[in-house]
C-alpha beads as a LAMMPS data file, in Angstrom:
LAMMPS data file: protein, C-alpha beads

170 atoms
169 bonds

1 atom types
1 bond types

-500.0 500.0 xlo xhi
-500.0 500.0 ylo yhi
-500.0 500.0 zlo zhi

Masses

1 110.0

Atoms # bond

1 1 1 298.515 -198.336 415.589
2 1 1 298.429 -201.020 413.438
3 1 1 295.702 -202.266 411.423
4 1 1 294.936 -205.738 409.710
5 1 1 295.178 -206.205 405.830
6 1 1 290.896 -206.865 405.641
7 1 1 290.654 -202.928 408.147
8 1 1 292.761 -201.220 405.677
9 1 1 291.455 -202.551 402.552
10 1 1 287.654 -202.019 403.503
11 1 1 289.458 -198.066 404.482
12 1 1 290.951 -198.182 401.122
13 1 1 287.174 -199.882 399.374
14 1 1 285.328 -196.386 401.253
15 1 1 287.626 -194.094 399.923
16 1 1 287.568 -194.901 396.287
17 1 1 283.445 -195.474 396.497
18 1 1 283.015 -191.976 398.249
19 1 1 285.066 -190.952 395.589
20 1 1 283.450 -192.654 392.939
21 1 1 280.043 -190.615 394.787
22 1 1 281.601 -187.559 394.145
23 1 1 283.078 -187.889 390.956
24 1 1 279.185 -188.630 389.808
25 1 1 277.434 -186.286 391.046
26 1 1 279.978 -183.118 390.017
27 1 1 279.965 -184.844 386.592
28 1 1 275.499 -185.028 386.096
29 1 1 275.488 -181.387 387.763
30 1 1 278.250 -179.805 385.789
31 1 1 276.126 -178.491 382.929
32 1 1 273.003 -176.630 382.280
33 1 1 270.202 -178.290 380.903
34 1 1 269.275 -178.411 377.595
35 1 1 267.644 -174.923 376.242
36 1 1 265.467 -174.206 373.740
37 1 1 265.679 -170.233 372.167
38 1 1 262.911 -167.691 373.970
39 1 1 259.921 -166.806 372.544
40 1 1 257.031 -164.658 374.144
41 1 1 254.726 -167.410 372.243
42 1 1 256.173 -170.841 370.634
43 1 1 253.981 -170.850 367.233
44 1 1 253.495 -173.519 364.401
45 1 1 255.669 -172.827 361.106
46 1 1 258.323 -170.489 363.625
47 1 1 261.621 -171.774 363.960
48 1 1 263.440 -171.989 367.199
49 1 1 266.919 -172.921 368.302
50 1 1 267.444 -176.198 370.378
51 1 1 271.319 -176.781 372.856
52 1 1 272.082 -179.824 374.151
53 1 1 275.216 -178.560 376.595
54 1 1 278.795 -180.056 375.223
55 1 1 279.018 -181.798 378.500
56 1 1 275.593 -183.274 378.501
57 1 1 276.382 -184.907 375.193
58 1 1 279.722 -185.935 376.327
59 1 1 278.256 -187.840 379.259
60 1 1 275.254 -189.440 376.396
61 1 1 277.758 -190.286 374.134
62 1 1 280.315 -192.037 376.563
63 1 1 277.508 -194.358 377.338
64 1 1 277.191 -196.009 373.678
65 1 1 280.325 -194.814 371.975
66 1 1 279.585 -196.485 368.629
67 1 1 276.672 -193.337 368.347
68 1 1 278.220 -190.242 366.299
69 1 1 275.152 -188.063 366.291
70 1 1 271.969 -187.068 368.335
71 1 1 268.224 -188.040 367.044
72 1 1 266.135 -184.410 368.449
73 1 1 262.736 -186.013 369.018
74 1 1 259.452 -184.431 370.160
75 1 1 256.877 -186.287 371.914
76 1 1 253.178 -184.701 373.299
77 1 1 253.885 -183.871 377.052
78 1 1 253.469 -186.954 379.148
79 1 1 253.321 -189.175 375.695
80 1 1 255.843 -192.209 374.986
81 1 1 255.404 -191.594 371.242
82 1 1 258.218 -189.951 369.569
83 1 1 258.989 -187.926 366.321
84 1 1 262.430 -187.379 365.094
85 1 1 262.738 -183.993 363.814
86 1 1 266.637 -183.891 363.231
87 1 1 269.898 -185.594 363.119
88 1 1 273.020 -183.655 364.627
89 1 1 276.726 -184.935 364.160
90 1 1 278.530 -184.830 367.573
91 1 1 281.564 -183.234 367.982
92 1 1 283.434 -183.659 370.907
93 1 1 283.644 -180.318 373.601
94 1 1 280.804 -178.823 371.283
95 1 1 277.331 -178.087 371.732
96 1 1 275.017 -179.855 369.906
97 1 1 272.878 -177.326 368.193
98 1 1 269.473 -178.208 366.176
99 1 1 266.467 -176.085 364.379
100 1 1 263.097 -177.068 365.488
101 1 1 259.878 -176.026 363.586
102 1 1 256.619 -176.890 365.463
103 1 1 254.156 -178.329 363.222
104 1 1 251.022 -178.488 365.063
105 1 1 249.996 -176.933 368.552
106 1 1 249.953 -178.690 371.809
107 1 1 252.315 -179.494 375.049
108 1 1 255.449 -180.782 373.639
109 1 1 258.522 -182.321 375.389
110 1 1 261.721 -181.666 373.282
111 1 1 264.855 -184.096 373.509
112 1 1 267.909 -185.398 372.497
113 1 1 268.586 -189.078 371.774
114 1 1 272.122 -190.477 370.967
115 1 1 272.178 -192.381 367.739
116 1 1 273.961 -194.225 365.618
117 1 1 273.548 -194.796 361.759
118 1 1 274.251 -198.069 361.778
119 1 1 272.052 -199.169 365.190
120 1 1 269.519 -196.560 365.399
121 1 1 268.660 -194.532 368.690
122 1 1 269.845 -195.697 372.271
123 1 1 267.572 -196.568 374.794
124 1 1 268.164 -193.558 376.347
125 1 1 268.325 -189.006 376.097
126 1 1 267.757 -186.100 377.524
127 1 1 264.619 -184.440 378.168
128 1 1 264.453 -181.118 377.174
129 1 1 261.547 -178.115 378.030
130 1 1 258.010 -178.763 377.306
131 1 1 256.937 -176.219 375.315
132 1 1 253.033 -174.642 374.785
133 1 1 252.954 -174.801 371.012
134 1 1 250.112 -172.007 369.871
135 1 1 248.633 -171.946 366.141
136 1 1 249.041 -168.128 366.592
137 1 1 250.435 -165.455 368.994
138 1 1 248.140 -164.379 371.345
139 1 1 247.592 -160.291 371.760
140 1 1 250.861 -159.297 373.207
141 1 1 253.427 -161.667 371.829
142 1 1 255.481 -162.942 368.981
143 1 1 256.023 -166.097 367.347
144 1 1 259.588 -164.585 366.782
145 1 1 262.358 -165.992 368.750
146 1 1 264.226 -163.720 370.832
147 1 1 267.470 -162.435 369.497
148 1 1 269.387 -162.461 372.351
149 1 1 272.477 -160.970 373.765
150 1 1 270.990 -157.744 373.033
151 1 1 268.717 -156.572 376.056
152 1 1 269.709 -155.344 379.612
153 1 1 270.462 -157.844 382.865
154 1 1 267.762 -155.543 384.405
155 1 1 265.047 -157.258 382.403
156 1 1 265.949 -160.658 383.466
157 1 1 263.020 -161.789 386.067
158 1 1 264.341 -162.013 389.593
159 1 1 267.927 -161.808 389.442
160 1 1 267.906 -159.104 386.563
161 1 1 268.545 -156.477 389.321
162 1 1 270.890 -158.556 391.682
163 1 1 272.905 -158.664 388.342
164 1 1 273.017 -154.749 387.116
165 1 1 273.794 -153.720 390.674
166 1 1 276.734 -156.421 390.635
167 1 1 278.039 -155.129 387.067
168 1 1 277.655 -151.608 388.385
169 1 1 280.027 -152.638 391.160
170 1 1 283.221 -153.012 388.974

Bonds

1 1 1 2
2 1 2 3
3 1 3 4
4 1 4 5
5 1 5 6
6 1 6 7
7 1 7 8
8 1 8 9
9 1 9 10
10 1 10 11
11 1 11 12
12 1 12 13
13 1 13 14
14 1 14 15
15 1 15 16
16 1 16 17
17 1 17 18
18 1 18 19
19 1 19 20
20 1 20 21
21 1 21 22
22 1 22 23
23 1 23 24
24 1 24 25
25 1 25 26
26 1 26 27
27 1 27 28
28 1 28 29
29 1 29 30
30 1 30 31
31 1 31 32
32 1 32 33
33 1 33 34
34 1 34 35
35 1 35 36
36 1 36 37
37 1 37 38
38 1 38 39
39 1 39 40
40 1 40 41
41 1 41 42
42 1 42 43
43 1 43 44
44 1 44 45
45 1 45 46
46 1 46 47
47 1 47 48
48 1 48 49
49 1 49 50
50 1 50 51
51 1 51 52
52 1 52 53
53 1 53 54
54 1 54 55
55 1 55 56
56 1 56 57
57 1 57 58
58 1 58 59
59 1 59 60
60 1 60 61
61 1 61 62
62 1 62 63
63 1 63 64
64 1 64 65
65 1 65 66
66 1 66 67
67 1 67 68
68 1 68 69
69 1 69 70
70 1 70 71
71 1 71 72
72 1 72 73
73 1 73 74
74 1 74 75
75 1 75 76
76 1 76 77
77 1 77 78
78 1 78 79
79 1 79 80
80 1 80 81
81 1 81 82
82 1 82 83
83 1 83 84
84 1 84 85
85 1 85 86
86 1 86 87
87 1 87 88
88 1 88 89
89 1 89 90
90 1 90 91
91 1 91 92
92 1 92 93
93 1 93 94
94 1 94 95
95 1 95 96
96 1 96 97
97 1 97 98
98 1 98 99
99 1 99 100
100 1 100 101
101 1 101 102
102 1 102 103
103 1 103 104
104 1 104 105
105 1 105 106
106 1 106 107
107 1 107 108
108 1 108 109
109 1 109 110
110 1 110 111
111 1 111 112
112 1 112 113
113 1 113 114
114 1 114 115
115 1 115 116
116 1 116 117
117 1 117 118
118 1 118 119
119 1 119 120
120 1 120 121
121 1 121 122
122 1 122 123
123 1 123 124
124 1 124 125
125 1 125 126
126 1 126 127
127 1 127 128
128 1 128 129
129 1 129 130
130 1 130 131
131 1 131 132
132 1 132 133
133 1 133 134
134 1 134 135
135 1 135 136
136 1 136 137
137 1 137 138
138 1 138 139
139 1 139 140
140 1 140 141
141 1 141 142
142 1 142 143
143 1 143 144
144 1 144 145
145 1 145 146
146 1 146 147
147 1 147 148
148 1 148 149
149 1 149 150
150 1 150 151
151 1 151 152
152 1 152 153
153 1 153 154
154 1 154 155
155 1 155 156
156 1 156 157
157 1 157 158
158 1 158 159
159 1 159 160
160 1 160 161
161 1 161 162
162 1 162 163
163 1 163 164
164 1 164 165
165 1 165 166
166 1 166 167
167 1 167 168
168 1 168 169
169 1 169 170
């Protein structure tokens, strides 16, 4: 069967946008989303780890490729006013990896701007967790960060005990 020049290039047009579809979407879900350490309370003066995935700031930084480094702002949850409370250099196929130290309590959204020295933030980041910041721990928890790595897949709510009975299984 033979088909005219216009039939096979709007075939050919499809294709690539399908592709194009597809390429998108596996890139934006590809990662996890940005993280902040765990804490049984979040508490002003404590200091907790923020990620941004590698991937995540990959896909930032390929939008405005004259920004070397990521503002990490915090803004009241639901707020448009933002506070700067680090600069990180990027480095490509890395995390990007900042210390945040509430300093008063409150709903706050964390997140991570690209920037650039020269220009100053992009238009644009990636909203991070909102986190319950608490003057003090209430009875029952700690303003520490959790250390990680160090307790059992069994404590892990919901699929704690999907995960023991799979590592059990080896």
């Amino acid at each position: 069967m033979r088909m005219s020049v216009f039939a096979r290039s709007t075939i050919g047009i499809a294709a690539v946008a399908a592709m194009g579809v597809a390429i998108s979407v596996s890139a934006a879900t590809a990662s996890a989303d940005m993280s902040i350490t765990s804490s049984t309370a979040y508490c002003v003066g404590s200091t907790y780890t923020v990620t941004l995935p590698a991937a995540d700031a990959t896909v930032l930084i390929g939008n405005v490729p004259s920004d070397t480094e990521f503002a990490f702002r915090t803004s009241p949850a639901g707020g448009s006013t933002f506070t700067t409370f680090t600069t990180v250099p990027y480095v490509a196929g890395k995390d990007v990896v900042a210390s945040w130290t509430p300093t008063a309590p409150g709903q706050v959204m964390v997140s991570a701007w690209p920037n650039s020295i020269y220009t100053g933030l992009a238009n644009f980041g990636e909203d991070g967790p909102t986190i319950n910041v608490v003057q003090t721990a209430p009875s029952g928890a700690t303003c520490a960060p959790s250390t990680g790595g160090t307790g059992s897949a069994s404590s892990i709510p919901v699929i704690g005990g999907l995960l023991s009975s799979l590592s059990a299984q080896k």
